[in-house]
N, C-alpha and C positions, 0 to 999 in steps of 0.2 A: 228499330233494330240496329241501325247504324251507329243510331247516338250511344247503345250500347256495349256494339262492339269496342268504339274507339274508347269507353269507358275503363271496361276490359284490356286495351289494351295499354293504357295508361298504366293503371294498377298491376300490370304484369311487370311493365317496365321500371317500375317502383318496387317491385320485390326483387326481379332482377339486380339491379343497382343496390340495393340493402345487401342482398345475399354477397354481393363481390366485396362492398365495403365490410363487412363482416369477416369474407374469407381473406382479405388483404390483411384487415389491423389484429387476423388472428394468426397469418404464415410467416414464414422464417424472417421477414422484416417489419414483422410487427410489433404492438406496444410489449409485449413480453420480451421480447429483443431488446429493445429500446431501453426497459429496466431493467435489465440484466446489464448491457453495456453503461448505463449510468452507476453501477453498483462499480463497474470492473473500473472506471473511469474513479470513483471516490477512491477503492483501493490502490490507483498506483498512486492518486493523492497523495495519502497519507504516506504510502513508502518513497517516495520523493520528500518528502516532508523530515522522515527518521533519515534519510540519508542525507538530506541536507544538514543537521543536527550531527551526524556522527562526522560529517568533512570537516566541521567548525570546529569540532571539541579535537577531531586532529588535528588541524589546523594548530589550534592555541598549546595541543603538545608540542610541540613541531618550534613554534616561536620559542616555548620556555629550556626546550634544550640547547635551539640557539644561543639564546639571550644567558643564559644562567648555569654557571659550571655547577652546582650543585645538585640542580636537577641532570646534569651530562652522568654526573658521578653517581647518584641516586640508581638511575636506567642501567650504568654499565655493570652495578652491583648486581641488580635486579635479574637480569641479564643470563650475567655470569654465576650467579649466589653463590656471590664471594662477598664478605664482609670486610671491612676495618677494622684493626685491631683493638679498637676501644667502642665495635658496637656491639648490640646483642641480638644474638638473633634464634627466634623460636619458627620452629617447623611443627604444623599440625598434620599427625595422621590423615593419609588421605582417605576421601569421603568425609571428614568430620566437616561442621563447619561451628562459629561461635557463636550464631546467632539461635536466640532461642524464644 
C-alpha cells in the first residue's frame, strides 16, 4: 500500500509540474510573447535599416549642394519654380502622372 501511495504521489507531482510548465510557456511571458516580440524586434530592424538608407541619400544631397553650384541653382529653382531664361519648363496637371 505504501509502495503505492508514494507511486501515486510521484505521478501527481509529475502532472503538477507539466501542468505549471504548460501554464508558464502558455502566459503573458510565454513562447507566443516571445514570437511576437521577435516579429516586433525584425520590424524596427528593417525601419532602422530604411532610415539608415534615407540619412545617406541625405547625406549625399547635402555634400552635392555643397560641393557643386549647379546642383545650389538646380534646388533654389526647384524651390522657388522659377526658371532661366533659356529653360523650359512643363507643368503637369495635378493628379496626372507619366508613367503608364
Amino acid at each position: 500500500m505504501g509502495f503505492l501511495l508514494r507511486q501515486l504521489g510521484y505521478l501527481a507531482a509529475a502532472a503538477v509540474a507539466c501542468f505549471y510548465v504548460f501554464v508558464v510557456l502558455k502566459g503573458p511571458n510565454g513562447i507566443p510573447t516571445m514570437i511576437e516580440k521577435r516579429h516586433q524586434i525584425e520590424r524596427m530592424k528593417q525601419t532602422n535599416d530604411d532610415l539608415r538608407l534615407e540619412i545617406q541619400r541625405r547625406k549625399t544631397a547635402i555634400d552635392q549642394l555643397k560641393n557643386s553650384s549647379d546642383a545650389r541653382d538646380r534646388a533654389v529653382r526647384e524651390q522657388t519654380r522659377k526658371a532661366r531664361k533659356d529653360d523650359v519648363t512643363i507643368y503637369l496637371p495635378e493628379g496626372q502622372s507619366d508613367a503608364r
